[in-house]
mmCIF file of the N, C-alpha and C atoms, coordinates in Angstrom:
data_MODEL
# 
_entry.id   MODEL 
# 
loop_
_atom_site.group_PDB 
_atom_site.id 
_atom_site.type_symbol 
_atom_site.label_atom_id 
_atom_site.label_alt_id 
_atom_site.label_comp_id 
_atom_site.label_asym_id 
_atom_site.label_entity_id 
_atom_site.label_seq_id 
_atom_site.pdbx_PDB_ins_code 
_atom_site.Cartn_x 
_atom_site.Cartn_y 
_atom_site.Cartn_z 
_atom_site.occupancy 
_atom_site.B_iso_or_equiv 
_atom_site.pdbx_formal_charge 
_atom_site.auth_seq_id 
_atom_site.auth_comp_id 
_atom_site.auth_asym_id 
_atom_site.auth_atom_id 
_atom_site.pdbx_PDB_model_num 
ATOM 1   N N  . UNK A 1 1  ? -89.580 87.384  18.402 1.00 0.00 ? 1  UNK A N  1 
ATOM 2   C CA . UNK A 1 1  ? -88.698 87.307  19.541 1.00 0.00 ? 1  UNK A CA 1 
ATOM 3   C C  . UNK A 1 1  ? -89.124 88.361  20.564 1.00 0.00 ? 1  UNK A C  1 
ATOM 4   N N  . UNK A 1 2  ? -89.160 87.828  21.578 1.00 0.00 ? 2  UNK A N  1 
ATOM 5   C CA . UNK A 1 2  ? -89.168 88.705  22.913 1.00 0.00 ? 2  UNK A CA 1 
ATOM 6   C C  . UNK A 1 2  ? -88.229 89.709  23.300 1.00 0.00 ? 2  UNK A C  1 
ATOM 7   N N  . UNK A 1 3  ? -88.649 91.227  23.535 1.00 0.00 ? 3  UNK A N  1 
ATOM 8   C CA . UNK A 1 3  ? -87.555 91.721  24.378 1.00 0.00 ? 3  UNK A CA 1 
ATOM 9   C C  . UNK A 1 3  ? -87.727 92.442  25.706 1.00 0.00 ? 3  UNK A C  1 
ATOM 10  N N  . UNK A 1 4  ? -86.862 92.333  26.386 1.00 0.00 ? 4  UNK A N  1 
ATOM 11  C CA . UNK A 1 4  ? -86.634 93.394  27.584 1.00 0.00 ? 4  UNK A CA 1 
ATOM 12  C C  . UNK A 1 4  ? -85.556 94.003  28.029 1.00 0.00 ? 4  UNK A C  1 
ATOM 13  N N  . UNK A 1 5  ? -85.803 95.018  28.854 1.00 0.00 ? 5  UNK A N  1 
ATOM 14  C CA . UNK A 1 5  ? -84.640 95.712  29.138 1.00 0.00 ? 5  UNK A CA 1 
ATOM 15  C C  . UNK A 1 5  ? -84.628 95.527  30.733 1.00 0.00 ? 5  UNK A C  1 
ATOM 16  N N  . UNK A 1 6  ? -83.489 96.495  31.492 1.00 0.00 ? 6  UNK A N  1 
ATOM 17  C CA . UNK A 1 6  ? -83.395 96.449  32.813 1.00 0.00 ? 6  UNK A CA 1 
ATOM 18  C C  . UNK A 1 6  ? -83.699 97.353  33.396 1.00 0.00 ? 6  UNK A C  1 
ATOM 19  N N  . UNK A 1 7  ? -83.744 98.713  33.041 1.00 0.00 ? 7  UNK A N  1 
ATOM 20  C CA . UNK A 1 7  ? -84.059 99.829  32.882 1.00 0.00 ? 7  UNK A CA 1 
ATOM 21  C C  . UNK A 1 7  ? -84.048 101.168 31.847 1.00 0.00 ? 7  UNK A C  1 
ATOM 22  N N  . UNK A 1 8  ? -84.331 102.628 32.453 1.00 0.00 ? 8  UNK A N  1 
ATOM 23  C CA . UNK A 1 8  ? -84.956 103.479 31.495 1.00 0.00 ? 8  UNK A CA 1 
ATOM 24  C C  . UNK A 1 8  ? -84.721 104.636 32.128 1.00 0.00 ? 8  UNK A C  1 
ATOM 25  N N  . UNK A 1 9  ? -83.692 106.021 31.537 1.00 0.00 ? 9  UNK A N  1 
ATOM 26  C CA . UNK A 1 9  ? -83.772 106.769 31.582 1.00 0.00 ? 9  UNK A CA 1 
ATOM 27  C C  . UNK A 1 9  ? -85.161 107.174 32.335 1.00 0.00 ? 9  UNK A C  1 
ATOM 28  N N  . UNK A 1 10 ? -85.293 107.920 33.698 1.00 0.00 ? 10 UNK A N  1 
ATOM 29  C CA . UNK A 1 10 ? -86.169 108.276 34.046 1.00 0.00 ? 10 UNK A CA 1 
ATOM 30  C C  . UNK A 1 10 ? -86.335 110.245 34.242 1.00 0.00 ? 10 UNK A C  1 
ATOM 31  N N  . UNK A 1 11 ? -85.612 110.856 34.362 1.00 0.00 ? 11 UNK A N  1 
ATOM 32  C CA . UNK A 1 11 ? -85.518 112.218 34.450 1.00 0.00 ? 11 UNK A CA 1 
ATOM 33  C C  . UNK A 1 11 ? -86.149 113.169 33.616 1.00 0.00 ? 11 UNK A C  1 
ATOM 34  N N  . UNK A 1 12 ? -86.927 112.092 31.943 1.00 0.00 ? 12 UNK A N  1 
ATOM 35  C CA . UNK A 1 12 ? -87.368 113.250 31.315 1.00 0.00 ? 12 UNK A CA 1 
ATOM 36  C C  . UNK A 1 12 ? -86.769 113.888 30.291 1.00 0.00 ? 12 UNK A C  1 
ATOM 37  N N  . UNK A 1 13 ? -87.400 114.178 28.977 1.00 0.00 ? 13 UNK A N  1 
ATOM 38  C CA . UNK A 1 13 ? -86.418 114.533 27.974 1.00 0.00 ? 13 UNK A CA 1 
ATOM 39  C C  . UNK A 1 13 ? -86.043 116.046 28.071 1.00 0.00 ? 13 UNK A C  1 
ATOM 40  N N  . UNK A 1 14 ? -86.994 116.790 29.037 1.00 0.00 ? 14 UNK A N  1 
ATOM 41  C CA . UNK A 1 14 ? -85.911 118.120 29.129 1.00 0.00 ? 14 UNK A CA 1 
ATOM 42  C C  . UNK A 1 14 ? -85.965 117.494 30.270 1.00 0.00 ? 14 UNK A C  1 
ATOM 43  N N  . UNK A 1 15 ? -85.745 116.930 30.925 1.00 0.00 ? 15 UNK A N  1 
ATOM 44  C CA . UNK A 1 15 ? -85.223 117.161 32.678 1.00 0.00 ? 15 UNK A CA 1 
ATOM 45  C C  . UNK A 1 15 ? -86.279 117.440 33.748 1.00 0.00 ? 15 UNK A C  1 
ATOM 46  N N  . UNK A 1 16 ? -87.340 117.208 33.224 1.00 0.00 ? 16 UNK A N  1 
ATOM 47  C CA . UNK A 1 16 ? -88.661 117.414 34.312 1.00 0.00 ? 16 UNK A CA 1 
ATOM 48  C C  . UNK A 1 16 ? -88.761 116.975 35.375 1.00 0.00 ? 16 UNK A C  1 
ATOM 49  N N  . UNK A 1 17 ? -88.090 115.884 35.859 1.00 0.00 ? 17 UNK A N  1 
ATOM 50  C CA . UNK A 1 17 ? -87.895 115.431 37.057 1.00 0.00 ? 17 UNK A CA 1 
ATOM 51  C C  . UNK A 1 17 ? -86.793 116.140 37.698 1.00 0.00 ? 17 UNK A C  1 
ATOM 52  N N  . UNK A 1 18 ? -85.774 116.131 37.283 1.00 0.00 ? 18 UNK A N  1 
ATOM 53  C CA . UNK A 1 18 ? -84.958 117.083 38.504 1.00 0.00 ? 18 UNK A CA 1 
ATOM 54  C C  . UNK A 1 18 ? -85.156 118.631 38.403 1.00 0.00 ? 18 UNK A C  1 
ATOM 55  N N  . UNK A 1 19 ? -85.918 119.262 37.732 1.00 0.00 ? 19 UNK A N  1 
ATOM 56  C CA . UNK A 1 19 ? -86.611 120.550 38.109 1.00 0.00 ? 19 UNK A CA 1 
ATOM 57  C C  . UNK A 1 19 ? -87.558 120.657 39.093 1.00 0.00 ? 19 UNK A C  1 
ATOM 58  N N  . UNK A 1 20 ? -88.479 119.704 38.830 1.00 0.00 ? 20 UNK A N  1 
ATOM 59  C CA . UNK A 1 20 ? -89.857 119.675 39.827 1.00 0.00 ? 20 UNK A CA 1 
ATOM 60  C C  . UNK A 1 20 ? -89.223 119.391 41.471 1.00 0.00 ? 20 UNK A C  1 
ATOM 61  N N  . UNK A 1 21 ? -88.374 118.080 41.430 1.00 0.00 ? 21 UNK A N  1 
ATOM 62  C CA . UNK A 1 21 ? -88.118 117.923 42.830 1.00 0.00 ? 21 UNK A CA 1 
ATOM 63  C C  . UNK A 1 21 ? -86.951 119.021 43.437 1.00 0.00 ? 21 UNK A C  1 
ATOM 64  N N  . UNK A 1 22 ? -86.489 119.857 42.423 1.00 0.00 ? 22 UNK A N  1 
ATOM 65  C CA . UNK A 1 22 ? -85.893 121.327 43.113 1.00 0.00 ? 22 UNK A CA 1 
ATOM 66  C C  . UNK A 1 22 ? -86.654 122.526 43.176 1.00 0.00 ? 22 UNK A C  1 
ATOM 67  N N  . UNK A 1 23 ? -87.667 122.818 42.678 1.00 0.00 ? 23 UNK A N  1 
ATOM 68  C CA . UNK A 1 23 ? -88.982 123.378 43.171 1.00 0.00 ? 23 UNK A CA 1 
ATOM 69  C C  . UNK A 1 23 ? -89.549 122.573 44.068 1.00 0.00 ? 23 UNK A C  1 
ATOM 70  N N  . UNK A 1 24 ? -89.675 121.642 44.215 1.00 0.00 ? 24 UNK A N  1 
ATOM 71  C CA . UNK A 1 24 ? -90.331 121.012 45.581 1.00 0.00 ? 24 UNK A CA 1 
ATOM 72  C C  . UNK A 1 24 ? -89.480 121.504 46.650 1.00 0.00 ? 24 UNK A C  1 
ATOM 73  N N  . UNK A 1 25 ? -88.116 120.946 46.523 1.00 0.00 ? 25 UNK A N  1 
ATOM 74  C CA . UNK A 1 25 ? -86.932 121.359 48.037 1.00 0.00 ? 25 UNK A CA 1 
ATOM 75  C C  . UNK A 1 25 ? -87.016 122.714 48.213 1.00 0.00 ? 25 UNK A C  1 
ATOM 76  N N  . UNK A 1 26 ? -86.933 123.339 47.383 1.00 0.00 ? 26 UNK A N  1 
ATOM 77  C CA . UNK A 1 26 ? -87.395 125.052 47.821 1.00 0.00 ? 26 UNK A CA 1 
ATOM 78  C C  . UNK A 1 26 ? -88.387 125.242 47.968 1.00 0.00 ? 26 UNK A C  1 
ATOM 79  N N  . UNK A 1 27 ? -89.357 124.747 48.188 1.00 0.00 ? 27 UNK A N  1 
ATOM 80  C CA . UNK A 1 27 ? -90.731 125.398 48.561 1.00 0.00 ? 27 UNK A CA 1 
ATOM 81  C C  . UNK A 1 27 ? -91.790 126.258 47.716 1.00 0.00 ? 27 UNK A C  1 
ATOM 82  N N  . UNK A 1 28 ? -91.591 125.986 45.961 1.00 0.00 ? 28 UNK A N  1 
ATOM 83  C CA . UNK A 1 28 ? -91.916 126.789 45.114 1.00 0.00 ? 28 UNK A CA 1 
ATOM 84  C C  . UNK A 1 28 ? -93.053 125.544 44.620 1.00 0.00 ? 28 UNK A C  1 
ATOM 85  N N  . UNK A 1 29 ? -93.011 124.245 44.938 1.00 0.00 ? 29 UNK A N  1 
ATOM 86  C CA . UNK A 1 29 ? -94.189 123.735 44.312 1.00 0.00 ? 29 UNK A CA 1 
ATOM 87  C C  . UNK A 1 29 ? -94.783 123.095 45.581 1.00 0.00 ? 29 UNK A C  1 
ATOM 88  N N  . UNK A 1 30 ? -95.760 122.193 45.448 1.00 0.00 ? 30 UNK A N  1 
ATOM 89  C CA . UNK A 1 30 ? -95.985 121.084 46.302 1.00 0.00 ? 30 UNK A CA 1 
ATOM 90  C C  . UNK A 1 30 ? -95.951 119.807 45.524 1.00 0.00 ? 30 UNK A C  1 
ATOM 91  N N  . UNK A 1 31 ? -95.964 118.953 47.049 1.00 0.00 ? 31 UNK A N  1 
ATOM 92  C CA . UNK A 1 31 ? -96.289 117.337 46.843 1.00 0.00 ? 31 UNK A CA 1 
ATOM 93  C C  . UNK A 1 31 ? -96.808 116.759 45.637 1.00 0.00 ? 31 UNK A C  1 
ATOM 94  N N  . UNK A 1 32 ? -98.046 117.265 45.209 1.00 0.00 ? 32 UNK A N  1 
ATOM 95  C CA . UNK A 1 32 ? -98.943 117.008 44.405 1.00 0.00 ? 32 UNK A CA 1 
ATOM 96  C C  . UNK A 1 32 ? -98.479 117.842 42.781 1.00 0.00 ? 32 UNK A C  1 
ATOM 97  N N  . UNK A 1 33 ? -97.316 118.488 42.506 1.00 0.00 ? 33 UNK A N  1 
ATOM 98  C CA . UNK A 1 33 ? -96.950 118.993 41.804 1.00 0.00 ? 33 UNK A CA 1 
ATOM 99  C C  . UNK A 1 33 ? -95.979 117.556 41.280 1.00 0.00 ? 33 UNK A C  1 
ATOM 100 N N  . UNK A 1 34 ? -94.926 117.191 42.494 1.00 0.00 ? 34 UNK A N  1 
ATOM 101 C CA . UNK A 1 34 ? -94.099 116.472 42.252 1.00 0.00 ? 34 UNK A CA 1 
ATOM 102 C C  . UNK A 1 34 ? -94.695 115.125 41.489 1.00 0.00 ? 34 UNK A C  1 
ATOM 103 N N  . UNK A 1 35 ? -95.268 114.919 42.085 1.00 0.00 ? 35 UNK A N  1 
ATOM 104 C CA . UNK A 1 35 ? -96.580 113.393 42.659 1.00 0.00 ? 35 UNK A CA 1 
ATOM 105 C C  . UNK A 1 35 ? -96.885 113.734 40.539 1.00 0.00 ? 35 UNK A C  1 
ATOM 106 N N  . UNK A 1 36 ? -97.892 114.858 40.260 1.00 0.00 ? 36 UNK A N  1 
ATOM 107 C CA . UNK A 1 36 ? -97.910 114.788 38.672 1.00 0.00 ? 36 UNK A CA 1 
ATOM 108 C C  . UNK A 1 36 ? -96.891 114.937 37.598 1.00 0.00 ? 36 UNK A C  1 
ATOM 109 N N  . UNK A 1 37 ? -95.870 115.349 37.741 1.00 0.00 ? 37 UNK A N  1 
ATOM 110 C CA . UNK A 1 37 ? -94.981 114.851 37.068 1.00 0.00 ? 37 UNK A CA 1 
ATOM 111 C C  . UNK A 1 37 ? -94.169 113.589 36.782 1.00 0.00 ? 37 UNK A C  1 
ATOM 112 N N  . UNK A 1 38 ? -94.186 113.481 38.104 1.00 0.00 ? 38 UNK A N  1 
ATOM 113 C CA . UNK A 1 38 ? -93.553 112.050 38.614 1.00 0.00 ? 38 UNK A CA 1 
ATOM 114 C C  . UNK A 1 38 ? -94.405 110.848 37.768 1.00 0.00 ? 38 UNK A C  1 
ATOM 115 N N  . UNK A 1 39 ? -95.767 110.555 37.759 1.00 0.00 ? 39 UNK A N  1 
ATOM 116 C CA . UNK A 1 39 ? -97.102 109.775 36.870 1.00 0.00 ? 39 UNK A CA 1 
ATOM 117 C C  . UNK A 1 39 ? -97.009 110.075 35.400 1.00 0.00 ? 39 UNK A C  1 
ATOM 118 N N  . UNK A 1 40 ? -96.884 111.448 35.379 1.00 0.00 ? 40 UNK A N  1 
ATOM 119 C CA . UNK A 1 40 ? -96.663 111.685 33.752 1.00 0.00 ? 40 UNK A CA 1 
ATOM 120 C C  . UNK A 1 40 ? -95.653 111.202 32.880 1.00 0.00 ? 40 UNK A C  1 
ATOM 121 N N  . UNK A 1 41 ? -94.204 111.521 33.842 1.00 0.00 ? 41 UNK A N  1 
ATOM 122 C CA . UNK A 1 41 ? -93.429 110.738 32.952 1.00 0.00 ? 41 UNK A CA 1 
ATOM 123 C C  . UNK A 1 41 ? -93.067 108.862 33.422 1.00 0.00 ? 41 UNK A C  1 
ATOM 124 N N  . UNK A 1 42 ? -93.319 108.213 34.390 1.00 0.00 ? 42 UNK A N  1 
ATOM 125 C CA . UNK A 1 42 ? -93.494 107.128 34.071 1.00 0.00 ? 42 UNK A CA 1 
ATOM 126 C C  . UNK A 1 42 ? -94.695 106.618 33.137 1.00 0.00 ? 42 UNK A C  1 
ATOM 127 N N  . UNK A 1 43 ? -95.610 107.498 33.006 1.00 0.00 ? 43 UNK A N  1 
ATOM 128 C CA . UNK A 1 43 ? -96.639 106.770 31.747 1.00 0.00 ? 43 UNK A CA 1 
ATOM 129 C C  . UNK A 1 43 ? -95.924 106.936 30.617 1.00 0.00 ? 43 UNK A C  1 
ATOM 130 N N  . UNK A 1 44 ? -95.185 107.768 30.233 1.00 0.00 ? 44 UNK A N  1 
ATOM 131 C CA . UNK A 1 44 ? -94.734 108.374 29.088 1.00 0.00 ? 44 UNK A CA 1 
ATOM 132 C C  . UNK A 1 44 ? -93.549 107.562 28.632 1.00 0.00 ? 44 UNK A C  1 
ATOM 133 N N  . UNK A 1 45 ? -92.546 107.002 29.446 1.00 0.00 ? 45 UNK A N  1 
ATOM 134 C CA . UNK A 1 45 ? -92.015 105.877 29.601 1.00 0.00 ? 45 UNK A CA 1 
ATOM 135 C C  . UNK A 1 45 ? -92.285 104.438 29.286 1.00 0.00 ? 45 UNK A C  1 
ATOM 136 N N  . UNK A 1 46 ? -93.463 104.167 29.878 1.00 0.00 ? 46 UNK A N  1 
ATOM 137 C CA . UNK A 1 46 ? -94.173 103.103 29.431 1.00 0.00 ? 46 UNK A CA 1 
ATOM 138 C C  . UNK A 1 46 ? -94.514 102.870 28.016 1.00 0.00 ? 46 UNK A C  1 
ATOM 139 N N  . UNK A 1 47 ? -95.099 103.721 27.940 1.00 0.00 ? 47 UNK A N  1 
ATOM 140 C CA . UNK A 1 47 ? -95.627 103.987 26.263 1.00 0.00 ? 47 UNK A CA 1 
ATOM 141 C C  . UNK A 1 47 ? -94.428 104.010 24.591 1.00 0.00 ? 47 UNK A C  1 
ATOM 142 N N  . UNK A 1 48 ? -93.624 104.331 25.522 1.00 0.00 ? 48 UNK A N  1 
ATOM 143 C CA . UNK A 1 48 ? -91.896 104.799 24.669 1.00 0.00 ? 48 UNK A CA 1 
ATOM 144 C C  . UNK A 1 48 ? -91.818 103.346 24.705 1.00 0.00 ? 48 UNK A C  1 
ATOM 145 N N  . UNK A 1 49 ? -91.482 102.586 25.442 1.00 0.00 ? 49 UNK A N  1 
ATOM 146 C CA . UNK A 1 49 ? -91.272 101.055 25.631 1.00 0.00 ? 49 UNK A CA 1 
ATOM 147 C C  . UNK A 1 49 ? -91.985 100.412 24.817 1.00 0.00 ? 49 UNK A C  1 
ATOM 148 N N  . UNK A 1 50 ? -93.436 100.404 25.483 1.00 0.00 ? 50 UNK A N  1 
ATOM 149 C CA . UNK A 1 50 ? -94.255 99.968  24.486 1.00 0.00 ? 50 UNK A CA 1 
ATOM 150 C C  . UNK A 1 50 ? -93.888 99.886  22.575 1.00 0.00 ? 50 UNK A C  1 
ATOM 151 N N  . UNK A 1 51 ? -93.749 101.419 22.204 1.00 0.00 ? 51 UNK A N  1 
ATOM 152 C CA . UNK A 1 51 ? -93.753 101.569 21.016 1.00 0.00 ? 51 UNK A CA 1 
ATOM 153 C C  . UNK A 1 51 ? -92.523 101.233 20.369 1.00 0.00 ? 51 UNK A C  1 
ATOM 154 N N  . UNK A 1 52 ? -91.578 100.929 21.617 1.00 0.00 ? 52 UNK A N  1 
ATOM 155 C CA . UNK A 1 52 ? -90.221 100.235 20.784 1.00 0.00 ? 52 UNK A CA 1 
ATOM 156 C C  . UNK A 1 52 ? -90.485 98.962  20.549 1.00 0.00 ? 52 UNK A C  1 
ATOM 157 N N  . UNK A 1 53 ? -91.429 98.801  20.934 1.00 0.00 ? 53 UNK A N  1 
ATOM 158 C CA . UNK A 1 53 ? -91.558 96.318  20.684 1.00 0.00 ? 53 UNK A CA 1 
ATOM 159 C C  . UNK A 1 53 ? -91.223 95.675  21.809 1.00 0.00 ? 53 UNK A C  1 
ATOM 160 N N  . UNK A 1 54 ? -90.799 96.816  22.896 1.00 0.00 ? 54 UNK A N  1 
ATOM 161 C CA . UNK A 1 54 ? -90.370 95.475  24.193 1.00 0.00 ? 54 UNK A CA 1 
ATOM 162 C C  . UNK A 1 54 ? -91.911 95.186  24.777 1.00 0.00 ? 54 UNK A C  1 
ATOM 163 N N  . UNK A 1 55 ? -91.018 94.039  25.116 1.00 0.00 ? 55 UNK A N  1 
ATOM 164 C CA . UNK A 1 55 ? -92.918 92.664  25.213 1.00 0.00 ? 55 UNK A CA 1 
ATOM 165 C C  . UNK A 1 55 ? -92.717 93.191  27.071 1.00 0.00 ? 55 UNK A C  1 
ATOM 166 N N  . UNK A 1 56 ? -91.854 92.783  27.771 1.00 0.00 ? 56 UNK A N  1 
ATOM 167 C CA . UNK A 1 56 ? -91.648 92.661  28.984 1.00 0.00 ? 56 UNK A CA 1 
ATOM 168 C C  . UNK A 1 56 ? -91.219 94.029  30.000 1.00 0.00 ? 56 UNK A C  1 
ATOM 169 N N  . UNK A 1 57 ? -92.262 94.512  30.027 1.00 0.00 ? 57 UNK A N  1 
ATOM 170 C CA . UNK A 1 57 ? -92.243 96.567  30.308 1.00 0.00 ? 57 UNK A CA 1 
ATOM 171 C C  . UNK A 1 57 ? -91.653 95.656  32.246 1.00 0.00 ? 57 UNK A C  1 
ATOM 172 N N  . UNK A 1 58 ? -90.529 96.467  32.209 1.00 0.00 ? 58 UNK A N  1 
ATOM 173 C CA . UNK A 1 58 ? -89.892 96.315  33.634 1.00 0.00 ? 58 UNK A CA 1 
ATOM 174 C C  . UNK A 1 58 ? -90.859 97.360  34.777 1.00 0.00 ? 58 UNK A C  1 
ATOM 175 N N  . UNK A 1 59 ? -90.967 96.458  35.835 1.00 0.00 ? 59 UNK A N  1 
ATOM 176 C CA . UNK A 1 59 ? -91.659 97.487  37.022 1.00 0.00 ? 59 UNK A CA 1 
ATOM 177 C C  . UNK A 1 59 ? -90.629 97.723  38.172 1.00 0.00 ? 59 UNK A C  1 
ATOM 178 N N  . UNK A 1 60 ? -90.952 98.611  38.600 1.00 0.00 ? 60 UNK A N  1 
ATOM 179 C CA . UNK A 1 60 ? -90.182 98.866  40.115 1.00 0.00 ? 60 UNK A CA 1 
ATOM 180 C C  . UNK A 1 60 ? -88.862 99.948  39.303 1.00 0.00 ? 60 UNK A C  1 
ATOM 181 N N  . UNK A 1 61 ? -89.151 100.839 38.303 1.00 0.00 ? 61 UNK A N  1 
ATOM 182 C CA . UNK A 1 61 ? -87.793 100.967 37.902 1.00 0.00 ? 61 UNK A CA 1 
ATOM 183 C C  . UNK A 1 61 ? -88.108 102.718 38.098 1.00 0.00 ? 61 UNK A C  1 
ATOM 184 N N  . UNK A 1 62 ? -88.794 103.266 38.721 1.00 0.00 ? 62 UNK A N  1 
ATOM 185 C CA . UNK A 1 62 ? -88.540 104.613 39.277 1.00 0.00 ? 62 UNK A CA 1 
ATOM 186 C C  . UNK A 1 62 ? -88.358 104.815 40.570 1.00 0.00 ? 62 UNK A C  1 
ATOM 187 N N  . UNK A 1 63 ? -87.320 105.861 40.750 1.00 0.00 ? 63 UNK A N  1 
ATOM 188 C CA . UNK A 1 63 ? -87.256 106.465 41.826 1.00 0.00 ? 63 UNK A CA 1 
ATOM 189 C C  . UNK A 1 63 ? -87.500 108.169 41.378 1.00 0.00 ? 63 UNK A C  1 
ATOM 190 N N  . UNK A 1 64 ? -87.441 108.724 42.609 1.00 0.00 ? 64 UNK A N  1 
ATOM 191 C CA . UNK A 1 64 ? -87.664 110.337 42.756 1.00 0.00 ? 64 UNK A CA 1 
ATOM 192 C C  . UNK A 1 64 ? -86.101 110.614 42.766 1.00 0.00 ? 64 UNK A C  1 
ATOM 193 N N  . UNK A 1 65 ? -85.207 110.139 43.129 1.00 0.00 ? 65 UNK A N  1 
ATOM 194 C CA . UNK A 1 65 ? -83.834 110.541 43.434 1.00 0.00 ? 65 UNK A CA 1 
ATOM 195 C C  . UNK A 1 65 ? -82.966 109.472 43.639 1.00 0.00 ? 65 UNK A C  1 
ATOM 196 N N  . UNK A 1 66 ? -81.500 109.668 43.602 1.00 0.00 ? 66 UNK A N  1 
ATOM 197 C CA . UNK A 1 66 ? -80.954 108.904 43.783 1.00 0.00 ? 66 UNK A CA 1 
ATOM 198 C C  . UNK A 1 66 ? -80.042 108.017 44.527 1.00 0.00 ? 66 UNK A C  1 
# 
């Protein structure tokens, strides 16, 4: 049997996403700081999916904020 979902926790299991983009708003990282975290954990995501058995990996399902 096939599965999919609709979406996926995106923020990160400690919270890496809303740290980085509050070092970004303050001026303590850059773009390209955000930009690699941001890639890291949607791959990391993917892969979590993957290894649960869902057949049908959803796209379009990150944002930076909300």
């Amino acid at each position: 049997m096939a599965s999919h979902i609709v979406g996926y926790p995106r923020m990160g299991l400690k919270r890496e996403l809303k740290f980085v983009l509050e070092s970004f708003w303050d001026g303590k990282s850059s773009a390209d700081d955000l930009k690699k975290v941001a890639a890291d954990l949607r791959s990391s995501i993917w892969k979590q999916m993957a290894n649960a058995g869902i057949k049908y990996i959803p796209s379009n399902t990150f944002s930076y904020y909300d």
